[in-house]
N, CA and C of each residue as an Amber inpcrd file, in Angstrom:
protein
   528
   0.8420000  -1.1840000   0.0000000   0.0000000   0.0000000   0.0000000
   0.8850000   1.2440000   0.0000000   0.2950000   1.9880000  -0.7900000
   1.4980000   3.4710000  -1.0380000   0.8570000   4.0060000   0.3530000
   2.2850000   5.2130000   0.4100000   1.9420000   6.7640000   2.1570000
   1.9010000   7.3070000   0.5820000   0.9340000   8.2710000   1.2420000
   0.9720000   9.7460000   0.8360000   1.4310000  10.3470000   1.8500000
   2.3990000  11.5080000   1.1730000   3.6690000  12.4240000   2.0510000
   3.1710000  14.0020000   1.7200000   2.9030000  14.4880000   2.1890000
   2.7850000  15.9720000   2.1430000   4.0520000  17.1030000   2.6740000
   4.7340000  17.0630000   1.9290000   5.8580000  17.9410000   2.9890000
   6.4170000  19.0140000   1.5450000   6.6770000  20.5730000   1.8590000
   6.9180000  21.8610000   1.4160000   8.0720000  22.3960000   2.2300000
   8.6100000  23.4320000   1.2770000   9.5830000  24.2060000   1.8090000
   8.0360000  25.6470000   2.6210000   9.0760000  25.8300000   3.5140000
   8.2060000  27.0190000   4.5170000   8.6860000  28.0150000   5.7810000
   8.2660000  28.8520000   5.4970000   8.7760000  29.8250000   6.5110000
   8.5500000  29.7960000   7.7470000   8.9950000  30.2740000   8.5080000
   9.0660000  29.7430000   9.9920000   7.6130000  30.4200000  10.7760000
   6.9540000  31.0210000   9.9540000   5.6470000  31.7650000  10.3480000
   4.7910000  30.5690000   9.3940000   5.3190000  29.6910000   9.2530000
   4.2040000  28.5770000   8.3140000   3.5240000  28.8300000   6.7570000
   3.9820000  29.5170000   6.1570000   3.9420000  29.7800000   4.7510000
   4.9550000  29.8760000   3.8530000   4.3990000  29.0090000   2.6720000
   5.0350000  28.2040000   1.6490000   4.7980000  29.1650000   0.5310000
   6.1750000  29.9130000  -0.2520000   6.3800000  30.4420000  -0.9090000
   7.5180000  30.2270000  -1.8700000   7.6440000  29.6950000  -2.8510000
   8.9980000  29.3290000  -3.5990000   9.4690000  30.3380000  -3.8320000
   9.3680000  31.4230000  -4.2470000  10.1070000  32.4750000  -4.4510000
  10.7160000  32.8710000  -3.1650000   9.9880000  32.7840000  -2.3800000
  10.7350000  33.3260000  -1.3640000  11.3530000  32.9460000  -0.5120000
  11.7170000  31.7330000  -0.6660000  12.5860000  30.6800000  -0.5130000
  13.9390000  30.1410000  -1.0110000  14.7470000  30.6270000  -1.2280000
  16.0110000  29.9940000  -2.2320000  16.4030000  29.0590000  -1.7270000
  16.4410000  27.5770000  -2.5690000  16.7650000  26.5320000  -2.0940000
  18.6660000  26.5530000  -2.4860000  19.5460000  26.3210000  -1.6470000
  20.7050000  25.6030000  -1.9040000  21.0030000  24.5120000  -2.2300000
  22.0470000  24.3780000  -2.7200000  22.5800000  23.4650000  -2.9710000
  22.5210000  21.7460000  -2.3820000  22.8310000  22.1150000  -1.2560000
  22.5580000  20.5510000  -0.3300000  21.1030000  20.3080000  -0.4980000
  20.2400000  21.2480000  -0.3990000  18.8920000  20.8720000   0.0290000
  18.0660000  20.5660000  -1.6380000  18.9170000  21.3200000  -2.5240000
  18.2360000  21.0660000  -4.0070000  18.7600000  19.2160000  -4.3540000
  20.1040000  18.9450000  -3.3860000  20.3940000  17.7310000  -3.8520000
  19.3130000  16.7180000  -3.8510000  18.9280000  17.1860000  -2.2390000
  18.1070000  16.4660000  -1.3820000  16.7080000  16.3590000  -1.9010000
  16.3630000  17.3910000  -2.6820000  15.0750000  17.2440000  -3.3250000
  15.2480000  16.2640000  -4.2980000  16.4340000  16.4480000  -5.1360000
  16.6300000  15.3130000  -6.2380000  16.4500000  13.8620000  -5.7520000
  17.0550000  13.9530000  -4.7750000  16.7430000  12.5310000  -4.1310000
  15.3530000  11.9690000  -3.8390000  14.7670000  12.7430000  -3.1480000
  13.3700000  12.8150000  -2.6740000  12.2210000  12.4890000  -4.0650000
  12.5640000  13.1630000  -4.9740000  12.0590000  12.9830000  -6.3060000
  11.8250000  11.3160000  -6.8140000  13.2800000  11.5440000  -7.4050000
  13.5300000  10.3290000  -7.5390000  12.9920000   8.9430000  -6.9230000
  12.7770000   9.0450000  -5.4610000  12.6600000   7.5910000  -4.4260000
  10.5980000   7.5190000  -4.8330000   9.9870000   8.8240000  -5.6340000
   8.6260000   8.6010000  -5.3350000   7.8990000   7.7870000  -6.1780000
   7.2910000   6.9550000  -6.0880000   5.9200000   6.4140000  -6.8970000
   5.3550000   7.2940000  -7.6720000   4.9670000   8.5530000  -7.3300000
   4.3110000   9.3880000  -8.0890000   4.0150000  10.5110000  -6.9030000
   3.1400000  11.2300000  -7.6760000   3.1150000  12.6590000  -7.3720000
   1.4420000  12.8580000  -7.7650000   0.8620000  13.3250000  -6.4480000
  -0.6560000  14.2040000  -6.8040000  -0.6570000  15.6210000  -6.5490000
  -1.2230000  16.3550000  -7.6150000  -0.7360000  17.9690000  -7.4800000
  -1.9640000  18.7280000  -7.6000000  -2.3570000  19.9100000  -6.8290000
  -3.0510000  20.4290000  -7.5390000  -3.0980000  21.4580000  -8.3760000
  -3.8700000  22.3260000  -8.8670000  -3.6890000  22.8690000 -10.0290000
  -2.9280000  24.0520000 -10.0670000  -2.5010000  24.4950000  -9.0070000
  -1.8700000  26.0580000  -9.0270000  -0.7140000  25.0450000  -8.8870000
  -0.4380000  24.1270000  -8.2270000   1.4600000  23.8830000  -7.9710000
   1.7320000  22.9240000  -8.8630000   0.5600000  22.1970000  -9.5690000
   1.4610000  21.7210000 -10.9070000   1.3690000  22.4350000 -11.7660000
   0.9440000  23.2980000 -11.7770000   0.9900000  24.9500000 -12.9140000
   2.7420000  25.3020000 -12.7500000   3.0420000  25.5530000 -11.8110000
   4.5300000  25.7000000 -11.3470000   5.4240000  24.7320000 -11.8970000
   5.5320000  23.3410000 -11.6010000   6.3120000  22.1430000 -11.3650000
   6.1750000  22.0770000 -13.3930000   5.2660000  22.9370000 -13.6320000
   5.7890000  22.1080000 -15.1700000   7.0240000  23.2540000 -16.0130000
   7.2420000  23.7180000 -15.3880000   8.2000000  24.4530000 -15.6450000
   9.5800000  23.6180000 -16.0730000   9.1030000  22.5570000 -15.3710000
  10.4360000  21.2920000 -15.0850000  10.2520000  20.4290000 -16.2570000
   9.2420000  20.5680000 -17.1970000   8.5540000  19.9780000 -18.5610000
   9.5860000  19.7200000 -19.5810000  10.2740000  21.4440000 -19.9040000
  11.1930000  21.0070000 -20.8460000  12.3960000  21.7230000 -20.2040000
  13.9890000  21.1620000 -21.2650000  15.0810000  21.7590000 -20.9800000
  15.3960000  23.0350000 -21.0180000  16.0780000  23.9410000 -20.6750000
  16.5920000  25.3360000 -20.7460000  17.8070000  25.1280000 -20.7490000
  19.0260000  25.5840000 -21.5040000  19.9270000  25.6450000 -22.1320000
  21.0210000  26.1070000 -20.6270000  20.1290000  27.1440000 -19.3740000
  21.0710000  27.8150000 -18.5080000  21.4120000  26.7340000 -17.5290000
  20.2560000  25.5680000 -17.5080000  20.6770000  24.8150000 -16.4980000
  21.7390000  24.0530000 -16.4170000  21.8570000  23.9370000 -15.0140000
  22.8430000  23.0110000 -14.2440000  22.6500000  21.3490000 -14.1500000
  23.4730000  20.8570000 -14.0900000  23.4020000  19.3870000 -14.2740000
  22.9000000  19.1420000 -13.2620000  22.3470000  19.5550000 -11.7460000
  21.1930000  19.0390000 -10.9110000  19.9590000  19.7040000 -11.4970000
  19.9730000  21.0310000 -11.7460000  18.5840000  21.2030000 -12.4970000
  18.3380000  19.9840000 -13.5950000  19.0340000  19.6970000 -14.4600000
  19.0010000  18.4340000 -15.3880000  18.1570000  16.8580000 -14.3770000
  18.9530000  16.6760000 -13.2890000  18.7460000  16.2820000 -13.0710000
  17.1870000  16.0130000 -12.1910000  17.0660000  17.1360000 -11.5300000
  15.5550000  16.7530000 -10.6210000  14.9620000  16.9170000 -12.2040000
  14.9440000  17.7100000 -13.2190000  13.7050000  17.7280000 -14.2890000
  13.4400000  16.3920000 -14.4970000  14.7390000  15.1970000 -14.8670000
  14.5580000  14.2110000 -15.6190000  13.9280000  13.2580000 -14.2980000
  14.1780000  13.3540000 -13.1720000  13.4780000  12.6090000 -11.8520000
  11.7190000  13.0680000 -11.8640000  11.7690000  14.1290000 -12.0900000
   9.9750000  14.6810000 -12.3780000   9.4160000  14.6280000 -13.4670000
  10.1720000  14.0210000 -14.8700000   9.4390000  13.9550000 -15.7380000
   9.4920000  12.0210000 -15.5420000   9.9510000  11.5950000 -15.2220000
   9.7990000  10.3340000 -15.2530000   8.6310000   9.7580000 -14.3120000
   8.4410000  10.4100000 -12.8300000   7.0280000   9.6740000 -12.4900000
   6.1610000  10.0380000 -12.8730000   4.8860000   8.9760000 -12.6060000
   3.4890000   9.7240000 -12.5990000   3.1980000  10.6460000 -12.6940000
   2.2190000  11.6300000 -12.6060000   1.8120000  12.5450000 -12.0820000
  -0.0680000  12.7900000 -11.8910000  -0.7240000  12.8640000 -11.2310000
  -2.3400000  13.2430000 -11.0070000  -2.4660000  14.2910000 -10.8540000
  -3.0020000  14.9310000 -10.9840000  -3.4810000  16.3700000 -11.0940000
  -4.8470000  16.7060000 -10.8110000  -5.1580000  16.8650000  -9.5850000
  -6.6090000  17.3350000  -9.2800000  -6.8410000  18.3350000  -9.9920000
  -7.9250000  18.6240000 -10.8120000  -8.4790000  20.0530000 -10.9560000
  -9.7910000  19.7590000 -11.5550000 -10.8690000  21.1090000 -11.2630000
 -12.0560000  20.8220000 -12.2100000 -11.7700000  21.8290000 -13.3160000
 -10.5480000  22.7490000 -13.6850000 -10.8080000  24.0260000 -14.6300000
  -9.9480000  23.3290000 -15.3280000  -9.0070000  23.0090000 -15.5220000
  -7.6490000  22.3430000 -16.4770000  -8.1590000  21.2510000 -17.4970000
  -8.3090000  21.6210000 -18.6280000  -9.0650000  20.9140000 -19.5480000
  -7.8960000  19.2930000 -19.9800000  -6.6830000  19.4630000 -19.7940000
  -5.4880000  18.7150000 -20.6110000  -4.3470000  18.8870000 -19.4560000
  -3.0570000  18.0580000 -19.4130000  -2.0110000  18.0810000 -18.1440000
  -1.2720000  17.7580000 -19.3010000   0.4680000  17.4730000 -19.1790000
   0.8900000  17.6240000 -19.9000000   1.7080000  16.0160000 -19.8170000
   3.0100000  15.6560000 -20.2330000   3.2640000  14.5440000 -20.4350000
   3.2330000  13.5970000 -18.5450000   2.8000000  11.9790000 -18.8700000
   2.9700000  11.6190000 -17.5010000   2.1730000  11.8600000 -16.4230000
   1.0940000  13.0190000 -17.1880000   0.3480000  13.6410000 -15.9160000
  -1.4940000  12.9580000 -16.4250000  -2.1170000  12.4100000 -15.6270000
  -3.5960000  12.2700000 -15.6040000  -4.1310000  12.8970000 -14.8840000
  -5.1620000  13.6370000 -15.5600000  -6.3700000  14.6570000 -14.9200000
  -7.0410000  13.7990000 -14.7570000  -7.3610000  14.4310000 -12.9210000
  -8.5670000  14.3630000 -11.7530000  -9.7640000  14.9680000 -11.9470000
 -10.9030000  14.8980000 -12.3680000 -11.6700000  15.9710000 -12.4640000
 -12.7850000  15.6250000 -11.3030000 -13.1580000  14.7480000 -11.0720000
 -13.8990000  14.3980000 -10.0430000 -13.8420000  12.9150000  -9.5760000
 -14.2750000  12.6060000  -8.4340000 -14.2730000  11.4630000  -7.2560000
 -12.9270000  11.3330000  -6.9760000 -11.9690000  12.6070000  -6.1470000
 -11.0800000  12.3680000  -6.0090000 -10.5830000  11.2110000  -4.8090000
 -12.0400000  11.2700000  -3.9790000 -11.5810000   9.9600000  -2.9610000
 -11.2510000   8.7210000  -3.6260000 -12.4790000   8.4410000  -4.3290000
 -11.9210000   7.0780000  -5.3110000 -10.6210000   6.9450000  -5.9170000
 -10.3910000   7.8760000  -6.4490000  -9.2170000   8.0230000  -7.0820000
  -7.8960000   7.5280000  -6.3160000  -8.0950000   8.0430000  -5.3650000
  -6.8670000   8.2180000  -4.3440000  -6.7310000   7.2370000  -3.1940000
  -8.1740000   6.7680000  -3.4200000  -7.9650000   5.1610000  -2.7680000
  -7.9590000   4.2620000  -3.4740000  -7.4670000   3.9880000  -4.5080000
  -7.2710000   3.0650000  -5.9590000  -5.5720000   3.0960000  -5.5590000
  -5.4320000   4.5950000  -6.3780000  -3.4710000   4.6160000  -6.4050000
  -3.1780000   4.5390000  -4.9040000  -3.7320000   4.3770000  -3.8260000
  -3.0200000   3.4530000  -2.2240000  -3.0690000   2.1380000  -2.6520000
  -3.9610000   1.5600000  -2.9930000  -4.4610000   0.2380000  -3.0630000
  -3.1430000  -0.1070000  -3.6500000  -3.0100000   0.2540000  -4.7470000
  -2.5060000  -0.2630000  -6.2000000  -0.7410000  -0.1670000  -6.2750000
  -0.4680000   0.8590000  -5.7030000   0.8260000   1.1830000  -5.8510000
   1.4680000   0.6340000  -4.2540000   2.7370000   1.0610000  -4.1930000
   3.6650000   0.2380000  -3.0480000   4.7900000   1.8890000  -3.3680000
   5.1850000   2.4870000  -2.2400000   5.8670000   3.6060000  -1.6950000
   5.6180000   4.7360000  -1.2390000   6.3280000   5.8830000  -2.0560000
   5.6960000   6.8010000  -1.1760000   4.9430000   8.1630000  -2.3180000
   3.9490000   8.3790000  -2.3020000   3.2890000   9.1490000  -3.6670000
   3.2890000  10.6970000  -2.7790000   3.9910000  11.6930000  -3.3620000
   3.9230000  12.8890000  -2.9280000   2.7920000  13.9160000  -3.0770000
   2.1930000  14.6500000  -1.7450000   0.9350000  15.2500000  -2.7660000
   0.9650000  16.9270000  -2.4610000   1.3710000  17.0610000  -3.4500000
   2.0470000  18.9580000  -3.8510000   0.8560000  19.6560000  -3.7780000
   0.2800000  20.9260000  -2.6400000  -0.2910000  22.4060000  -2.9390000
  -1.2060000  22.0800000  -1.4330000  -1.0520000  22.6350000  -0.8570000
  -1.8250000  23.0740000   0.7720000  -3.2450000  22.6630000   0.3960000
  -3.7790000  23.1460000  -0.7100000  -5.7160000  23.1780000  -0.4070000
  -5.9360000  21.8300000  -1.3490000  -4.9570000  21.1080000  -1.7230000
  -5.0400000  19.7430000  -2.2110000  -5.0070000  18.7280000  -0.7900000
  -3.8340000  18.6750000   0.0280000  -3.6330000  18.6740000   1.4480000
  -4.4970000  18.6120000   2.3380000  -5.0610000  19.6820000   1.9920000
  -6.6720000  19.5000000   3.1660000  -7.3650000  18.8680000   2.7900000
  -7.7740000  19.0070000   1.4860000  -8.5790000  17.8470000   0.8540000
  -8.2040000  16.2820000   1.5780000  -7.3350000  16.1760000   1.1780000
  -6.5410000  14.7970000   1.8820000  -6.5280000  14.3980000   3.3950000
  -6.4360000  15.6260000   3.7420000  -6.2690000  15.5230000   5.2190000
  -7.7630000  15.3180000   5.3390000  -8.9150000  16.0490000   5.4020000
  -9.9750000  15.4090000   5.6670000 -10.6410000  14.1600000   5.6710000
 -10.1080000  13.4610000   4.3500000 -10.8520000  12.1840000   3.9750000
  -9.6700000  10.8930000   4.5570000  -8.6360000  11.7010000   5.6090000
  -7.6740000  10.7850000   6.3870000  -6.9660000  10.2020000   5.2130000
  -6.3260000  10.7310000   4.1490000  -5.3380000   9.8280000   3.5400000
  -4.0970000  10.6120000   3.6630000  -3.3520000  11.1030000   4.4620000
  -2.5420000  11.8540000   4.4630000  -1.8870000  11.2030000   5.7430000
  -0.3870000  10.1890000   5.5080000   0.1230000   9.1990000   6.1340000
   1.3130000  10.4960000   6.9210000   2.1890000  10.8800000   6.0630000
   3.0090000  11.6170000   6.6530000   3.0560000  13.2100000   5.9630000
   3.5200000  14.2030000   7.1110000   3.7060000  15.3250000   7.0910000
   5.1810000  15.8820000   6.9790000   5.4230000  16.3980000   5.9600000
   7.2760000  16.6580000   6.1240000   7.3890000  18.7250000   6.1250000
   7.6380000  19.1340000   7.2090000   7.5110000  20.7580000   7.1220000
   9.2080000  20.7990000   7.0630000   9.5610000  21.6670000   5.8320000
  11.0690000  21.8880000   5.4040000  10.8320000  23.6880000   6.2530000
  11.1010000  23.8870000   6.9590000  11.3870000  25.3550000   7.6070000
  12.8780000  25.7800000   7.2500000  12.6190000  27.1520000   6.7200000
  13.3270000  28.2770000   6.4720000  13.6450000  29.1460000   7.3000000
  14.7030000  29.7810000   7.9090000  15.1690000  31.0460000   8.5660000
  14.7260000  31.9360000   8.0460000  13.1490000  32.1600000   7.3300000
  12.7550000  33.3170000   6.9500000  11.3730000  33.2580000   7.7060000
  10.8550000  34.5620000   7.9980000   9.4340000  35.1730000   8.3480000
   8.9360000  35.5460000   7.2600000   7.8720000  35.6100000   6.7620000
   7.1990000  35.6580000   5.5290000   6.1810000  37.1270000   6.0940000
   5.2640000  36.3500000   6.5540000   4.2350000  37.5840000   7.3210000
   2.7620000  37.4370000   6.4400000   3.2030000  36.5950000   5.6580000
   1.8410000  36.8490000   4.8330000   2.0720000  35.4490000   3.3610000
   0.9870000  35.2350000   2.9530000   0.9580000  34.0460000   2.1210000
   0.3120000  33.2090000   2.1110000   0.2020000  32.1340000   1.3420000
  -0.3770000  30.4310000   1.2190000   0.2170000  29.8360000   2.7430000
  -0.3380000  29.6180000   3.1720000   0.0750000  28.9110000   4.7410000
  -0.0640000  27.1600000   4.3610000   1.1620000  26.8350000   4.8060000
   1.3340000  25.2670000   4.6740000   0.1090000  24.0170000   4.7320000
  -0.3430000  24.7970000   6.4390000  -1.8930000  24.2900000   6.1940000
  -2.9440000  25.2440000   6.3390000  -4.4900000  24.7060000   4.9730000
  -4.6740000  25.2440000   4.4280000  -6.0780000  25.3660000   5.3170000
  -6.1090000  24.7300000   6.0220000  -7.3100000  24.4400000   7.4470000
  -6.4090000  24.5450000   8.7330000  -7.4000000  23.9250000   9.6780000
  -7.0360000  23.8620000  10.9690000  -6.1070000  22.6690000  11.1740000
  -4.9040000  22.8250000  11.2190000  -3.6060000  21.6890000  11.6350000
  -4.5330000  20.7070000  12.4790000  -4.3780000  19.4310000  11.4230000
  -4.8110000  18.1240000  11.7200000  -3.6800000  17.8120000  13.3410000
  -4.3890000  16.8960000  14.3420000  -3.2570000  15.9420000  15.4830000
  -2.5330000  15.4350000  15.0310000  -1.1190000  15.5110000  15.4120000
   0.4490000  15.4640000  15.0300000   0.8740000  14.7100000  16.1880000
   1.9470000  13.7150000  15.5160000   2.6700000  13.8820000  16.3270000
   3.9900000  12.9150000  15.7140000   4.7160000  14.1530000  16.4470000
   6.5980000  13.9940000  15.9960000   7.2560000  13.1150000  16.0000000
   7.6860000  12.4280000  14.4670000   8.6100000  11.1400000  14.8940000
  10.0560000  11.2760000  14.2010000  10.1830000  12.3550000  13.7860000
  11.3880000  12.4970000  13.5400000  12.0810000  14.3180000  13.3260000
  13.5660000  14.4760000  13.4910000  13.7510000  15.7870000  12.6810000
  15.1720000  15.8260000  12.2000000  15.4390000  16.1460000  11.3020000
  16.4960000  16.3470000  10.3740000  17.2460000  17.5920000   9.7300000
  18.6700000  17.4960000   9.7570000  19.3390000  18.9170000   9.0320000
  19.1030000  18.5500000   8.2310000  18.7410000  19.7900000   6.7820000
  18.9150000  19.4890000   5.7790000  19.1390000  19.9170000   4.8380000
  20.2710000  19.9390000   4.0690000  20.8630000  21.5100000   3.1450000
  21.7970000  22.5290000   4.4480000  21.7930000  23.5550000   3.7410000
  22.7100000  24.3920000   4.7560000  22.0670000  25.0650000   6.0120000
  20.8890000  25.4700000   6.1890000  20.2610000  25.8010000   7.1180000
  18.5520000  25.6840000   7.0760000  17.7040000  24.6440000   6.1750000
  16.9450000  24.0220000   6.7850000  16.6480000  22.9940000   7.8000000
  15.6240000  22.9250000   8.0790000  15.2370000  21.5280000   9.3820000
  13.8980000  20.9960000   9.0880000  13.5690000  19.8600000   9.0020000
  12.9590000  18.8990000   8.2030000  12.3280000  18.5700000   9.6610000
  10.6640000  18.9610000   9.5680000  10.4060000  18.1350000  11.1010000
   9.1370000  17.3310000  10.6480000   9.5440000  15.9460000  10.2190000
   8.2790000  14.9260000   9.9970000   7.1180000  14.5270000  11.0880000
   6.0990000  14.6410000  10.8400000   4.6680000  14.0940000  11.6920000
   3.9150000  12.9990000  11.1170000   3.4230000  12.4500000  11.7970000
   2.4180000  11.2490000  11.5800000   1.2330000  11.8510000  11.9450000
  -0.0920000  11.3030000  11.6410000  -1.3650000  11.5650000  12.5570000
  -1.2640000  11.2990000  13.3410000  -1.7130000  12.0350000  14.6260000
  -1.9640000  11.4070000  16.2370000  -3.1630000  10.2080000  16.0870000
């Protein structure tokens, strides 16, 4: 049976902003890795709007940019949305019964399926399929933004925490 993993880069006031975030080096490795180890990926429509950026090559990149693209174009991908008519390679549109959906690819698959964008998250978190929580915190205050969670923080509780990159900290939760 696959986990679904929910875990974002985020500011220490709890909002998830890529821009305003610069990932380094260690921690971009670490994403490559993270990529790579997943079954697949469920996104919703504003953050796989983003992630396809990673679609095709750009001439400026770096051989880890090379690399997480070719780790994200190779899994799966689902894509909740009801407005997104088409997804692009690798990716199958969700348009409705996302519970079904998402209790099929547990059933069916074996690891760990990542599920990218806060108000996708809650979704998840409500209907209890949301196995683990990974919050990547930043030495930044934001003050304002998409907040990690997109409801009222589901019961937690802490089973692990990790350095990671040059000055993030990785603090994983389970459901209580």
């Amino acid at each position: 049976m696959a986990k679904l993993i929910f875990g974002m880069n985020q500011s220490l006031d709890g909002y998830v902003d890529h821009l305003e975030m610069p990932t380094g080096p260690a921690l971009f490795r670490h994403w490559i890795e993270q990529v790579r180890d997943l079954t697949g990926s469920v996104y919703g429509r504003r953050m796989y709007e983003i992630m396809r950026y990673w679609d095709e090559d750009r001439p400026e990149w770096s051989a880890e940019r090379r690399a997480f693209a070719a780790a994200w174009r190779r899994q799966p991908k689902w894509v909740v949305s009801r407005s997104l008519k088409s997804v692009g390679p690798n990716a199958t549109l969700v348009e409705d019964d996302i519970e079904a959906v998402i209790r099929g690819l547990r059933a069916r698959l074996v690891g760990e399926i990542a599920v990218s964008g806060p108000d996708l998250a809650r979704s998840l978190t409500d209907l209890g399929f949301i196995d683990e929580y990974r919050l990547y915190f930043h030495p930044v205050v934001l003050g304002r933004g998409k907040p990690f969670f997109a409801g009222p923080r589901p019961p937690l509780r802490l089973v692990s925490t990790d350095h990671v990159g040059e000055d993030v900290i990785r603090l994983t939760y389970v459901p209580a």
